[in-house]
C-alpha positions in Angstrom: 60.9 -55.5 -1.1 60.6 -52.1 -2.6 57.8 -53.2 -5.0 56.0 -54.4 -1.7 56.9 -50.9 -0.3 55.1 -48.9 -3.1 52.3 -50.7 -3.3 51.7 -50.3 0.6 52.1 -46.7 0.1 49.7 -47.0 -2.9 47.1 -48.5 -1.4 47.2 -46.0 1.4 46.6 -43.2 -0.6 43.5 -45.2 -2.4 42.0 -45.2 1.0 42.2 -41.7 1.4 40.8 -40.7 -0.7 38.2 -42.9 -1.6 34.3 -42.9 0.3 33.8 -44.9 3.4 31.7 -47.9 2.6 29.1 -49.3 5.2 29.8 -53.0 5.6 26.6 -55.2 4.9 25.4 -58.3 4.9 22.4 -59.8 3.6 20.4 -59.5 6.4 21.0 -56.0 7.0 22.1 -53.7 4.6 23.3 -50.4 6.4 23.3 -48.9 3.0 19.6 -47.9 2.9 20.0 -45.3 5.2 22.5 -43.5 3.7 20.4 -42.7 0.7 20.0 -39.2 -0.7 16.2 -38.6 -0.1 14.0 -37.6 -2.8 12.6 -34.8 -2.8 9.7 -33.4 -4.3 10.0 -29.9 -5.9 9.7 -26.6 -4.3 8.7 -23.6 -6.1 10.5 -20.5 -4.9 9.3 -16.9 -5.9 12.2 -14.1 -5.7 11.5 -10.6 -6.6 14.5 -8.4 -6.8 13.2 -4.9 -6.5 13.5 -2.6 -9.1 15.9 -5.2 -11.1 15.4 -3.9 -14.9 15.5 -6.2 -17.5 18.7 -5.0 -19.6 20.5 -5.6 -16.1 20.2 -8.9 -17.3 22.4 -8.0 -20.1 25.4 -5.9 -18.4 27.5 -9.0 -17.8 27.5 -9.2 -13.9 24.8 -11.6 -13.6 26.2 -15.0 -14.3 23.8 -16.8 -12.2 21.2 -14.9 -13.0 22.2 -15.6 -16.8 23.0 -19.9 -16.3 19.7 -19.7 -15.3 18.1 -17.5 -18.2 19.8 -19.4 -20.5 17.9 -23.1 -19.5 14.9 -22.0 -18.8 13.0 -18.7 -19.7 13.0 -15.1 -19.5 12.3 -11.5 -20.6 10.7 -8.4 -20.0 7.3 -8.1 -18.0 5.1 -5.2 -18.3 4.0 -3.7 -14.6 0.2 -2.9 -13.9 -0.1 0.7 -12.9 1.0 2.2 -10.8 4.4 1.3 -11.7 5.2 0.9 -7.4 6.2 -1.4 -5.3 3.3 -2.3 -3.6 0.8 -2.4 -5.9 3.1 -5.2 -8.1 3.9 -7.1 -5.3 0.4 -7.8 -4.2 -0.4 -8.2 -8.2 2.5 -10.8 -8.8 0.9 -12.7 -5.7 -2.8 -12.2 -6.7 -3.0 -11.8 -10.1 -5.1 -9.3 -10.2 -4.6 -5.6 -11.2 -4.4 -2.7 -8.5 -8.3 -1.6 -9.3 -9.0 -4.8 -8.8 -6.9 -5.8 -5.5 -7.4 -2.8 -3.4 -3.7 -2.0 -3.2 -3.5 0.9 -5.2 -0.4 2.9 -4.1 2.4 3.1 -1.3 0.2 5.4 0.6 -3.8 5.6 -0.2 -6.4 6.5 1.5 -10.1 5.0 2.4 -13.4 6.7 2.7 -15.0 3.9 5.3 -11.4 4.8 7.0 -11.2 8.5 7.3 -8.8 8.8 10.1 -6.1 6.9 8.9 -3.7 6.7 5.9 -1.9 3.0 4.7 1.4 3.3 4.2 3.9 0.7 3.4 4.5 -1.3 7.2 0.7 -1.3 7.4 -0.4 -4.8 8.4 -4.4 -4.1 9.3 -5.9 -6.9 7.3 -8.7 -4.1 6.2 -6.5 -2.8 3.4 -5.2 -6.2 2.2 -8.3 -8.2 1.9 -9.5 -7.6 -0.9 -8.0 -10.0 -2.2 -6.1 -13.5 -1.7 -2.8 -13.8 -2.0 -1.4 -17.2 -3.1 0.0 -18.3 0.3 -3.0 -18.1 1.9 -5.0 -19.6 -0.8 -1.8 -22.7 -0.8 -2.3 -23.2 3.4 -6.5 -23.4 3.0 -5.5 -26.4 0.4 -2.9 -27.6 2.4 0.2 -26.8 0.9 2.6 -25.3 3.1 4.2 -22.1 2.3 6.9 -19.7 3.6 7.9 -16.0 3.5 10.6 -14.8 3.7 9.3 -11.3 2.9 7.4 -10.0 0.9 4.7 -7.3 0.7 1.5 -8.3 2.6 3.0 -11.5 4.0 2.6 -10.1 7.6 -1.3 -10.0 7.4 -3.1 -12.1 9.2 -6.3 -13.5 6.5 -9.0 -14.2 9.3 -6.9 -16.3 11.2 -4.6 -18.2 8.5 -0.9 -16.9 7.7 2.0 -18.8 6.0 3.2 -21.7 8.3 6.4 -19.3 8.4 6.9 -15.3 8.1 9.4 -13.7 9.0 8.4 -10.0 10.0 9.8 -7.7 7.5 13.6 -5.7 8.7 15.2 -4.1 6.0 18.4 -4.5 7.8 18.5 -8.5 7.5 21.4 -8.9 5.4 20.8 -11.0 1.6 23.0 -13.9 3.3 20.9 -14.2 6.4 17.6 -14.2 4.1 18.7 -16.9 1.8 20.1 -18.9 5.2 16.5 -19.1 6.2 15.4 -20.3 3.2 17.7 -23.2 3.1 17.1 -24.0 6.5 13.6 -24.8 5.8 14.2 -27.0 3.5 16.5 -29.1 5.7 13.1 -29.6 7.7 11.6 -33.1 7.1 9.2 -33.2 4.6 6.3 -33.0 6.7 6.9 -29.3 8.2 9.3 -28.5 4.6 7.6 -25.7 3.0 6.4 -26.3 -0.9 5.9 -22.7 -1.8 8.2 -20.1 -0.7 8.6 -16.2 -1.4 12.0 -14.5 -0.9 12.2 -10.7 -1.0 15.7 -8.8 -2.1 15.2 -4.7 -1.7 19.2 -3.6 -2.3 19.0 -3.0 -5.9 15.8 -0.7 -6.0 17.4 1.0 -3.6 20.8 1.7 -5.3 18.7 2.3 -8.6 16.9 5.1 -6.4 20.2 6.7 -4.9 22.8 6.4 -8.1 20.2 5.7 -11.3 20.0 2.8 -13.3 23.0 3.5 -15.8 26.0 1.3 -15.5 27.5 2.2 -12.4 29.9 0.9 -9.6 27.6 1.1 -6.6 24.3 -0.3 -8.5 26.4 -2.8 -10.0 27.7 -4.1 -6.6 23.9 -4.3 -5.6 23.3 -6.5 -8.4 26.1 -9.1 -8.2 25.7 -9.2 -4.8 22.5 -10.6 -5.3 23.1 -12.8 -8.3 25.5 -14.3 -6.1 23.1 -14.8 -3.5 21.1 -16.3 -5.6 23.7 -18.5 -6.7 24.9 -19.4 -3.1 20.8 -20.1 -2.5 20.9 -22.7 -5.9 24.2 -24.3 -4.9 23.4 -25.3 -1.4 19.9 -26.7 -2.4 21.7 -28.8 -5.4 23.6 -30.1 -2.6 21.0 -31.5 -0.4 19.1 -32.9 -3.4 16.2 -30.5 -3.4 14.9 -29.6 -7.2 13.4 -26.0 -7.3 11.3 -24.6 -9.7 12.7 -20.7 -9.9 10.4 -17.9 -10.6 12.5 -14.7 -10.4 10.5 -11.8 -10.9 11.1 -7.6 -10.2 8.1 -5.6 -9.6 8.5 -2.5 -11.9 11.9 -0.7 -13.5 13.7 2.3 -13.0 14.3 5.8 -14.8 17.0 8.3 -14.3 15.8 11.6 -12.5 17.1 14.6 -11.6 16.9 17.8 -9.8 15.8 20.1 -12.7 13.3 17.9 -13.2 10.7 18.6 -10.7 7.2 20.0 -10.9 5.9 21.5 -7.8 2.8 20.8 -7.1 1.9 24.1 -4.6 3.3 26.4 -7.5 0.2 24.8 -9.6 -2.6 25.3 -6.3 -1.4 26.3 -2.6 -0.9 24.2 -0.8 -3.6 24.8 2.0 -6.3 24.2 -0.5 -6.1 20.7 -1.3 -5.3 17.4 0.2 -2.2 15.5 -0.9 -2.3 11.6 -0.8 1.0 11.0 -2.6 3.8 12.3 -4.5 6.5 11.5 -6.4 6.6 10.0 -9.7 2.8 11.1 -9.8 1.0 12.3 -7.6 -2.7 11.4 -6.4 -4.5 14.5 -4.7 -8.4 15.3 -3.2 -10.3 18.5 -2.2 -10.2 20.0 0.6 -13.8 20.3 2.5 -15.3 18.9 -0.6 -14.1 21.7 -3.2 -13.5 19.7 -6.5 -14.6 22.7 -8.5 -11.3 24.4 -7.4 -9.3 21.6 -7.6 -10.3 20.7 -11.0 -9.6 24.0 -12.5 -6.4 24.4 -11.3 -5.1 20.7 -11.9 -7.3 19.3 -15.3 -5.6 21.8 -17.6 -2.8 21.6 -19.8 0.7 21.1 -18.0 4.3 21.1 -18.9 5.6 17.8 -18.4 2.6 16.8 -16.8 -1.0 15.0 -17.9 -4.3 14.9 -15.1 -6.9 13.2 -14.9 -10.4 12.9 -12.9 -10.3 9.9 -11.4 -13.0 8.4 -13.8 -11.6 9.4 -16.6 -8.2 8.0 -16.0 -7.4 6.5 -19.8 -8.5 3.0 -20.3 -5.0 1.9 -21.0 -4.3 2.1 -17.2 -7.0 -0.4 -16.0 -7.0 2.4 -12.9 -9.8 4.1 -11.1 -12.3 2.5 -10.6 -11.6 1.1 -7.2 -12.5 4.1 -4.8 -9.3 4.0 -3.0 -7.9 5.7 -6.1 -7.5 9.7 -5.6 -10.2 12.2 -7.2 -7.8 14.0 -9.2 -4.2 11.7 -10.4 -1.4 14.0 -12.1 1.4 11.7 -13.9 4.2 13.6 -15.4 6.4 12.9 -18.6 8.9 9.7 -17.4 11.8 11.2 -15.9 9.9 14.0 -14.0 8.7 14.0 -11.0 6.3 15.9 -9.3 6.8 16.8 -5.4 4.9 19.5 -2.4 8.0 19.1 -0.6 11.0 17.4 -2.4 13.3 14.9 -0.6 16.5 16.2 0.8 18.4 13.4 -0.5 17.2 14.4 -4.2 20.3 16.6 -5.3 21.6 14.6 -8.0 20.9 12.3 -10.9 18.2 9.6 -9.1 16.5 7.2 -9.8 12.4 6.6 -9.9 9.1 4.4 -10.8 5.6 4.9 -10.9 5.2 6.0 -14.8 3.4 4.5 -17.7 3.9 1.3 -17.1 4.3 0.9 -20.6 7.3 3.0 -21.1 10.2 0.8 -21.5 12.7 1.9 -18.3 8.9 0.7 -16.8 9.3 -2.5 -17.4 9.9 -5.6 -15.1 12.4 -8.8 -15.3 11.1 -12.1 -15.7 13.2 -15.5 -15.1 11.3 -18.9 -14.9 13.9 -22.2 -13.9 13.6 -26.1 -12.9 12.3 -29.0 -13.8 8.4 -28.2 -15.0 10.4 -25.4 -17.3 11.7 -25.8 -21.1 14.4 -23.9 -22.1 12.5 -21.9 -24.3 14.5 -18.7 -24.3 13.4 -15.1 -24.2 9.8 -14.5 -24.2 7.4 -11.9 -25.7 6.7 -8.9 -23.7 3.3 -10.2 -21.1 1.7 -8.5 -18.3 2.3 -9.3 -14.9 -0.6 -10.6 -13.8 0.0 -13.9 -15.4 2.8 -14.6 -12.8 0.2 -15.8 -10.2 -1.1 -18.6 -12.6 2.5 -20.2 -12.7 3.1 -19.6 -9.8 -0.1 -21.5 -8.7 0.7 -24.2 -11.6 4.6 -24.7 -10.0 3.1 -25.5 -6.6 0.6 -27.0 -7.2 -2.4 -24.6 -5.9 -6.0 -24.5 -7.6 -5.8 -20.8 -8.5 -8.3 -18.1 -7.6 -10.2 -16.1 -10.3 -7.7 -14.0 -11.4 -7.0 -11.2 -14.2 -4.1 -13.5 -15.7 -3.6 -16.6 -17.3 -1.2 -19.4 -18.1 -0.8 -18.2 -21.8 2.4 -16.6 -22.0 4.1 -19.7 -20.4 2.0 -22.6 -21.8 4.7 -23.7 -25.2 7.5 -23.9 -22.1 5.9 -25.9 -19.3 6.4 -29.6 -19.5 3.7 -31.5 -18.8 
């Protein structure tokens, strides 16, 4: 009797815990339906703003560093300027500023005289020059998605991603990555293939507190490896592969307050134009008076180098696209040069926009999922390349572009 007992209580527990079967029969097998779908890959492209490469190495990224660790990764060289719209519209182009018509966070046009782009400027006449790869993947077809991203509000003659999201910096990192996952819960008619996802909280603590090791920059950056992680994890759920490319527009530098040149003690300030400041500073005449502007800026500087616009070094690729300023003035890394400096500058800061060769310049790379090896760290590359890969992950016939597939070739399967 008690035998019987314990193996009535036995089999109850089995029950519990064990999956609930669909009864079949030959003739009709509920069983088919309740088959994981499959799914082909999506390609995601993150950029995590001002994310520097030796973040990577601070040990607060475990995400970030499972995923490093199967696939590929390192650090990227920026084009100049080392800004954030400039790369952005680069890492989605693949072409260099000169070349792309975005050429600083604020610039100026001659065919535009009256007005001034700054960064919420949507007026396709500043973006168009050239294609960004969403709109080249919906003209072939593939469907893409933004959520955010530099330029992703722009309407191209009538074609935009099948979904944008307009950009509000107050959208929480959870809420982003929500939307993301709920697109691919769509069917796979209306799923997007391509997606962009946009993550500003790091630059901005890197900007505030600096980029040495720190409690409030470090809580920026595992809050978004884990959102990263939470993003991965709920994807691996549903079954949905994702090829990962994880990129940061440009790096970060420690600044300070005694380290400001100011630009009316050089030329006052009501006899030239300003175009922008900062970590350099891009300036034109007033009522067509180069002479003056020349003899006061193109001279030797402490902490400071300028140039006329065409003569700009080589190194730069930068200049010849007329939206450049006449006269660009690029002080030693760490500098800045101001008219009026920012009231929140009192402290050790943070900045970009240097040589983009210097090496707190430089971006952070990650490639993950099933078209990628696990080849490791890579060599240093430029980040024009980006938009091949991401092309070659999604499936898009690139536009002429100033990159290639080169640095990634040895670690793509085939």
């Amino acid at each position: 009797m008690l035998k019987n007992l314990i193996s009535l209580i036995l089999a109850s527990f089995l029950l519990v815990g064990a999956p609930v079967l669909a009864a079949t029969t030959p003739e009709h097998d509920d069983s088919a339906s309740e088959k994981v779908e499959t799914r082909d890959p999506v390609t995601i492209l993150i950029s995590i703003d001002g994310f520097r490469p030796d973040y990577l190495e601070r040990g607060i990224t475990p995400n970030l560093s499972a995923l490093a660790a199967s696939g590929i990764y390192g650090p990227m060289r920026p084009s100049f300027p080392s800004k954030t719209f400039p790369n952005h519209w680069t890492l989605v182009t693949g072409k260099t500023p000169d070349h792309h018509g975005i050429v600083g966070n604020t610039m100026e046009d001659a065919a535009r005289p009256d007005e001034v782009f700054k960064m919420a400027t949507k007026d396709p006449f500043w973006w168009d020059q050239a294609e960004p790869i969403w709109i080249r993947a919906e003209k072939q077809g593939i469907r893409s998605a933004t959520m955010f991203w530099p330029g992703s509000e722009v309407d191209f003659n009538g074609v935009r991603p099948a979904d944008w999201w307009p950009f509000n910096q107050k959208l929480s990192n959870d809420r982003r990555i929500n939307a993301v996952v709920d697109w691919m819960r769509r069917p796979a008619d209306i799923r997007p293939k391509l997606v962009t996802l946009y993550f500003d909280t790091v630059d901005t603590a890197g900007h505030y507190y600096g980029p040495a090791p720190g409690e409030k920059l470090h809580a920026a950056i595992v809050a978004v490896d884990s959102e990263i992680g939470r993003l991965k994890q709920q994807l691996d759920i549903m079954g949905q592969p994702v090829n990962f490319v994880i990129a940061s527009d440009h790096g970060m530098t420690e600044t300070a307050p005694e380290r400001i040149i100011h630009l009316d003690q050089i030329m006052p300030r009501d006899q030239y134009h300003l175009v922008e400041d900062g970590n350099y500073a891009g300036l034109a005449p007033l009522d067509g008076n180069i002479d003056a502007l020349r003899a006061a800026f193109l001279r030797p500087h402490e902490h400071m180098q300028c140039w006329d616009r065409d003569n700009i070094p080589e190194h730069f690729a930068y200049g010849k696209n007329p939206r450049v300023p006449a006269i660009l003035c690029l002080p030693e890394i760490g500098w800045v040069v101001y008219q009026d400096a920012p009231e929140w500058m009192t402290g050790i800061g943070g900045g970009h926009g240097y040589d983009h060769r210097e090496q707190d310049m430089m971006a952070f790379f990650l490639a993950n999922g099933p078209a990628i090896t696990a080849a490791g760290q890579l060599p240093v590359f430029d980040n024009v390349n980006i938009y091949s890969l991401v092309a070659r992950l999604a499936g898009v016939t690139p536009a002429a572009s100033d990159g290639s597939l080169a640095p990634f070739e040895q670690a793509l399967k085939p």
